[in-house]
N, C-alpha and C positions, 0 to 999 in steps of 0.2 A: 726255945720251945715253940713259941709263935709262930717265928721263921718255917719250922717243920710242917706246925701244922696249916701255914698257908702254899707251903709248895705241894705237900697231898693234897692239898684242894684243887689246885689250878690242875696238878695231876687229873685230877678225876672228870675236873670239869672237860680237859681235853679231849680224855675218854668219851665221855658221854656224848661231846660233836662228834670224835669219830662212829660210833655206833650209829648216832641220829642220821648222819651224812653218809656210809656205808648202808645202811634201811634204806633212805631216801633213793638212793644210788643205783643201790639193787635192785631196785626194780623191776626196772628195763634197762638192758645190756649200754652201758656210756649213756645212759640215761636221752636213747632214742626216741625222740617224736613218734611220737603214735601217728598211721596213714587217717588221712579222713574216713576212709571206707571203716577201721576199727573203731575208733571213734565212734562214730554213727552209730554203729552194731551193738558197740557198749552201752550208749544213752538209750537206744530201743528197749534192750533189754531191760536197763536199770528202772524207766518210763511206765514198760508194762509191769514190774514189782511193786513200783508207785503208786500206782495206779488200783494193785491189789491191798494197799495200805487201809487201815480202819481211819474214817474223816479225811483222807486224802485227796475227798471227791471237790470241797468247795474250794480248795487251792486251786485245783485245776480251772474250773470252772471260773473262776474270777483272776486269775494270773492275767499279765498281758504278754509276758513271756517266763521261760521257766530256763533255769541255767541248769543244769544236771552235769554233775561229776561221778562218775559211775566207779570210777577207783583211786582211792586219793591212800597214798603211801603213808604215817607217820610211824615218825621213830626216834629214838632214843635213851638215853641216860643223862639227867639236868637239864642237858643243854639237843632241845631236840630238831626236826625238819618236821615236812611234807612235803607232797607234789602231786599233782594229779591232772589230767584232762579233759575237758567234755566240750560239749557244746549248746550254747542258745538256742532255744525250742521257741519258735512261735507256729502255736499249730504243731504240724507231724511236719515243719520244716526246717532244717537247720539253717538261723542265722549268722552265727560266727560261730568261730571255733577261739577257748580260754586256755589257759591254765593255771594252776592255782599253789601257791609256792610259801612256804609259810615256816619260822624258825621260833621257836620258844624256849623260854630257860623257867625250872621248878621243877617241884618236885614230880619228876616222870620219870617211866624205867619203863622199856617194852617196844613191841611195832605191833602195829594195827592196817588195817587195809577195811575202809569204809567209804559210803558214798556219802554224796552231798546233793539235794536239791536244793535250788535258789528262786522261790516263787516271786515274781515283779509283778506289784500287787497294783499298780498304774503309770503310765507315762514318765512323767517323772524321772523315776527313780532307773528306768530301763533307758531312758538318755542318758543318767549320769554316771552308771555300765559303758555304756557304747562307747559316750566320750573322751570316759577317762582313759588317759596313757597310763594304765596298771590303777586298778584300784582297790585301794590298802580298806578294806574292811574295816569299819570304826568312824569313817571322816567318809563324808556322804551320807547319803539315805542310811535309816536306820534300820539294821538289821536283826530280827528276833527269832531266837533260833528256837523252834518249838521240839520240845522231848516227848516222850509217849504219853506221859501224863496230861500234858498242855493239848495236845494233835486230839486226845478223844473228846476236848471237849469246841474244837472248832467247828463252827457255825457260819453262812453265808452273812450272819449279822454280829459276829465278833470279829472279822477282818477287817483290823483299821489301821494296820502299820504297812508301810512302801513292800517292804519285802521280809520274807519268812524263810526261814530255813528249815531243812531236815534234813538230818544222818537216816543212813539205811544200810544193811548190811555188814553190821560194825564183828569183823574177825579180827582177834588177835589178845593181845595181854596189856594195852592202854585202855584206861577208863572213859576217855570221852574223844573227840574229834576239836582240838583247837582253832576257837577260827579269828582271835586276835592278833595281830602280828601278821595277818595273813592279807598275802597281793592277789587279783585277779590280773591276769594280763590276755590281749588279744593274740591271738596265734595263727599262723597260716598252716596248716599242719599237711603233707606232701600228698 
């Protein structure tokens, strides 16, 4: 009986990478590099939404750079992905181009397609971005993911963590946007 019910589990769990990995997948056709020109065009647009966000003004204003993921993929069943792309904003210029790749297991069922800002609130913390060869979110600068409730009530004098984050634009049937387990890496994109 055991036996059973641990081979419908590992069943299911197989399942559920496939779905998460076909989500992920499906994206973009073989899972094609976005051109910089797309890119660019995405983060403008995602920038100017941003930008019309309530409290989103003292981010901008006090950031020293802003990482914007303008469409990040997740999916799954237990066992899920993401993937997404954008680029470093200092000013209206693009610094590098990322992207951002991330696998979790729990309880989750669904695909989603949302974005991600990433406010770099000083120096710091946007060296150890640059620096690092892929960086796994969690180990580095600490990052504090603000939800609507938290974002209405930021203030030029409540920013005192390296970096901030915000979802935006969250379509689909998952509850949130996971970002532990999750790598940033540099990209050259064509």
């Amino acid at each position: 009986m055991a036996s059973l019910y641990f081979s419908a589990r590992r069943r299911l769990i197989a399942l559920g990478a496939g779905l998460g990995t076909a989500a992920v997948l499906g994206s973009r056709p073989a899972l094609a590099a976005a051109s910089r020109a797309e890119i660019d065009r995405d983060v403008q647009a995602a920038i100017t939404h941003l930008r019309g966000m309530e409290n989103a003004a003292p981010l901008f204003q006090h950031a020293h750079a802003v990482l914007v993921f303008p469409h990040i993929i997740a999916g799954g069943l237990i066992v899920g992905g993401q993937f997404g792309e954008g680029a470093l904003m200092r000013g209206a210029t693009a610094q590098a181009y990322y992207n951002i790749v991330g696998a979790s297991l729990g309880l989750l069922a669904g695909v989603q397609s949302s974005g991600l800002a990433m406010f770099f609130m000083n120096e710091a913390s946007l060296v150890a971005l640059m620096h690092a060869d892929g960086w796994e979110i969690g180990s580095g600068p600490a990052v504090t993911f603000l939800d609507r409730g938290v974002q209405a009530n930021v203030t030029s004098s409540t920013l005192r963590e390296p970096v901030y984050a915000i979802s935006f634009s969250q379509q689909g049937l998952m509850a949130a946007l996971a970002l532990n387990g999750t790598k940033i890496t540099r990209i050259t994109p064509p």
